[in-house]
C-alpha positions as CSV (number, residue, x, y, z in Angstrom):
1,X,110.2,5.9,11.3
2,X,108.3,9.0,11.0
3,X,104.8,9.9,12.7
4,X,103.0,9.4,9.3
5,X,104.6,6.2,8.4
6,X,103.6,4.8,12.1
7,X,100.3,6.3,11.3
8,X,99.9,4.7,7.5
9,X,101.2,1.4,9.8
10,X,98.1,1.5,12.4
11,X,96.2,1.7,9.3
12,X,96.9,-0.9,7.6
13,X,97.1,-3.0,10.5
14,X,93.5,-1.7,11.7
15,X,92.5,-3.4,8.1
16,X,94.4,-6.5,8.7
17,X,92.4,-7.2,12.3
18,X,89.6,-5.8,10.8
19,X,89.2,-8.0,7.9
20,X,90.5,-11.5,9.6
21,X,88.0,-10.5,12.4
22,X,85.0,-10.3,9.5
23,X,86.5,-13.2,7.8
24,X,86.0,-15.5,11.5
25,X,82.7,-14.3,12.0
26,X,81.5,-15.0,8.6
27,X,83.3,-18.3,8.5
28,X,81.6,-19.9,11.6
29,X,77.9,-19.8,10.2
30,X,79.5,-21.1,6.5
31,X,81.2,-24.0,8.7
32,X,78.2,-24.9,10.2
33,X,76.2,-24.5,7.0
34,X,78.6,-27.1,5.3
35,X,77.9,-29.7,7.7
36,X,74.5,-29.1,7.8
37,X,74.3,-29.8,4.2
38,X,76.9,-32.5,4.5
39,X,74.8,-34.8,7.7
40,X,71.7,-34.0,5.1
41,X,73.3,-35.4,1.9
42,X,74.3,-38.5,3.9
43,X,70.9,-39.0,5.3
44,X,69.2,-38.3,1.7
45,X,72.1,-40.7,-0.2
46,X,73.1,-42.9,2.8
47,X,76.8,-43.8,3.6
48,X,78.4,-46.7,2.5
49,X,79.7,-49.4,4.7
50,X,83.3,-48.8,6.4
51,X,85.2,-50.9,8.9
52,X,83.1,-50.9,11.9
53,X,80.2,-49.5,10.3
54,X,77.5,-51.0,8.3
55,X,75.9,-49.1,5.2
56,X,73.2,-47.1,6.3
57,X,70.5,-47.0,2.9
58,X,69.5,-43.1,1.3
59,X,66.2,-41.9,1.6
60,X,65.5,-43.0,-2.0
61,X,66.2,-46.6,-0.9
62,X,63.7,-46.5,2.0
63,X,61.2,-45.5,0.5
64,X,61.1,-48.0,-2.8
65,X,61.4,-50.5,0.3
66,X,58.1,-49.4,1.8
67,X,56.6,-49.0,-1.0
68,X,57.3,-52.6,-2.0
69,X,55.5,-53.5,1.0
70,X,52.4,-52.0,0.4
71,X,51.6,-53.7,-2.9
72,X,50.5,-57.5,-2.4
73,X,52.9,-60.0,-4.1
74,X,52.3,-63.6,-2.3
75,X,55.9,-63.2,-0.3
76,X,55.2,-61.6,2.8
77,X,54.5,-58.3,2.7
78,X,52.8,-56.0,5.0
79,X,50.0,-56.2,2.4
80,X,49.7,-59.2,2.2
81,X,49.6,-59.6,6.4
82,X,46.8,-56.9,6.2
83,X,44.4,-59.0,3.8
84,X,45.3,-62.6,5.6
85,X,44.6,-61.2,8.9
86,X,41.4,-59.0,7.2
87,X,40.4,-62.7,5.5
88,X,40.7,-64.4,8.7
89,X,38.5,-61.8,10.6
90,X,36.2,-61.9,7.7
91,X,36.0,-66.0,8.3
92,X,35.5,-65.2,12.5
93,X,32.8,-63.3,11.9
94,X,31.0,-65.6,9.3
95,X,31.2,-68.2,11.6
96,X,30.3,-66.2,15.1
97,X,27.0,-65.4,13.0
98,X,26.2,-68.7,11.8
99,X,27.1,-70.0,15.6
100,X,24.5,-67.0,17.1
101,X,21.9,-67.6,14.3
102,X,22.1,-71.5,15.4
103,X,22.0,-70.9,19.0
104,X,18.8,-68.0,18.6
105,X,17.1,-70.7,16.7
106,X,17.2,-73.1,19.9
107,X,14.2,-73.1,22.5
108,X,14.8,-72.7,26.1
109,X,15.3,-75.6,28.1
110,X,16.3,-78.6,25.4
């Protein structure tokens, strides 16, 4: 083999590490791109149940069930919670006033 072919050789194999070198160090921030995007489509859509593993609800799913507990419906809900318990303070107070407007309305001593 002649000095030029060895030469044209160290060449080409300069450009073979060269490029499998790039192609490493662009392939690590892709990988780790991928599997960002693939643990955020799984938290947005939710996985489904596998042996072991229960389903875990999307995003979308989460929030229609929160948002079904803000709207009163006679079953439960955190809405309806708020306006029994805001009812039953309502009811309290009605009947701490008429208690302190019967007890200011006693005289000293009887």
């Amino acid at each position: 083999m002649t000095l030029e072919q060895w030469a044209a050789a160290g060449v080409v194999l300069g450009a073979i590490l060269s490029a499998l070198t790039l192609a490493v160090t662009v392939s690590r921030p892709l990988r780790r791109l991928a599997r960002q995007n693939e643990e955020f489509r799984q938290d947005w859509y939710g996985v489904p149940a596998r042996p072991g593993h229960d389903a875990v609800p999307g995003v979308p799913e989460r929030l229609r069930r929160i948002e079904t507990e803000l709207h009163p419906d006679g079953c439960g809900t955190l809405r309806d919670a708020v306006n029994d318990a805001e009812r039953r303070l309502k009811d309290v107070e009605s009947r701490l006033d008429d208690h302190l407007r019967a007890q200011s309305g006693r005289t000293p001593g009887r």
